[in-house]
C-alpha positions in Angstrom: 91.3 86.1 87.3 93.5 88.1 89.5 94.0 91.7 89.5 97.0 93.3 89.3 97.8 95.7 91.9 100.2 99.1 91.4 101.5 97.6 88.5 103.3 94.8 90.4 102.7 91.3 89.6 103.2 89.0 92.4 105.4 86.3 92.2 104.2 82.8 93.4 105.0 81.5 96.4 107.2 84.9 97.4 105.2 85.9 101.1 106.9 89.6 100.7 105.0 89.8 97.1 101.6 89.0 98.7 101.4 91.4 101.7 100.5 95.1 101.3 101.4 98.1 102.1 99.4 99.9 105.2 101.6 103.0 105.4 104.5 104.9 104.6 107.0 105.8 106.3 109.2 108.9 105.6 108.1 107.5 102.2 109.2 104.0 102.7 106.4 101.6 102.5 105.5 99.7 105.7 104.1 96.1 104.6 101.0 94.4 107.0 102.7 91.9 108.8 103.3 88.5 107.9 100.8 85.9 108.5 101.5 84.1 111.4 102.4 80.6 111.6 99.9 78.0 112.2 99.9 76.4 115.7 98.3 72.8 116.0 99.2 70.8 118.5 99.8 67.3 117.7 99.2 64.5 119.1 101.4 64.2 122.2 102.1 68.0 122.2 101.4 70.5 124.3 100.7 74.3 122.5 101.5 77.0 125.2 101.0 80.7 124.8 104.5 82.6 127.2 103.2 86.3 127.1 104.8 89.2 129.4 108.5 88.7 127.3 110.7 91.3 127.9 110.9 93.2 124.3 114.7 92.5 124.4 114.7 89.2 124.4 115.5 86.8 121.0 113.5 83.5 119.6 116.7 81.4 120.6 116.2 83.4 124.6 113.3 82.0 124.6 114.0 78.1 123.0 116.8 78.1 125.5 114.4 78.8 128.7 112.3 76.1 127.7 114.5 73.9 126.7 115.6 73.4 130.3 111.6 71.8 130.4 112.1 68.8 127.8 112.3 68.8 124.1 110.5 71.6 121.8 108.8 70.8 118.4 108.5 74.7 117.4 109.3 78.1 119.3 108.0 81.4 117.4 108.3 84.7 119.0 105.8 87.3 117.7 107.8 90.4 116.3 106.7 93.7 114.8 109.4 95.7 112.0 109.1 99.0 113.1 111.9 101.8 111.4 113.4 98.9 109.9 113.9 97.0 113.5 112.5 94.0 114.6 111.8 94.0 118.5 109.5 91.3 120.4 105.7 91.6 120.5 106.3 90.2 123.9 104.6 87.1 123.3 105.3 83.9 122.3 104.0 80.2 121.0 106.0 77.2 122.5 105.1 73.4 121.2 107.1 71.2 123.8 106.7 67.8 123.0 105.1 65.5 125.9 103.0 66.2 128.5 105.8 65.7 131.1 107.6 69.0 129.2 104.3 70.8 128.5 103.9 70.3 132.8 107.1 71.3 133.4 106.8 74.7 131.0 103.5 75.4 132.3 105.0 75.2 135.8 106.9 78.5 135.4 104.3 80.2 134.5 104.8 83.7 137.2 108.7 82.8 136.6 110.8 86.5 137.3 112.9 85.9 133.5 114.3 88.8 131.8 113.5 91.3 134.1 109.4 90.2 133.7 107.1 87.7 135.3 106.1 85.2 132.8 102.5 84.1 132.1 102.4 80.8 130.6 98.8 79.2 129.6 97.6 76.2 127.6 97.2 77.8 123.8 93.6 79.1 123.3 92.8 79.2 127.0 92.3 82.7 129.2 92.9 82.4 132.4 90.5 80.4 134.2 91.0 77.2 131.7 88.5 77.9 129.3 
């Protein structure tokens, strides 16, 4: 049984009708963000995690730098909707298909792009590997 909320039923399969509000905003309501998408790398895939992303920079900036590396299976940039604007999080999730492109994106990692000095990792690894 589900329970009806404000008075609102959701709609199936509408992501807008399933997240809720966590504030308000000169009396606009400001919805939790959506859920992000899941990142799995598959086989003969390399999952990388590009943080320190100028806030200024687009998804299609960022497909375009790593484009020059090989081919890319997905590109998200993180954003946050803040007074009705979405900017970067600064962060992103890059799938580059092949280890010779994963290599060659992981090698600009401390790049100078954008004004900023990329940090590139392996997806779910801090800093020493792990």
């Amino acid at each position: 049984m589900s329970h009806n909320h404000g008075g609102k039923s959701k709609r199936q399969g509408d992501p807008e009708a399933a997240r809720k509000v966590i504030a308000f905003l000169e009396g606009k309501p400001i919805l939790e963000p959506p859920p992000a998408p899941e990142w799995v790398a598959r086989r003969g895939e390399v999952k990388l995690h590009v943080s320190n992303l100028s806030y200024d920079v687009a998804e299609q900036d960022v497909r375009e730098l790593f484009s020059r590396c090989g081919e890319i299976a997905e590109c998200h940039l993180f954003m946050d909707s803040l007074d009705g604007r979405r900017m970067s999080r600064g962060f992103a999730c890059v799938r580059m298909r092949g280890q010779e492109a994963g290599a060659a994106a992981l090698a600009m990692d401390g790049w100078s792009w954008a004004g900023r000095s990329l940090k590139i990792k392996l997806w779910g690894r801090d800093a020493s590997g792990k």
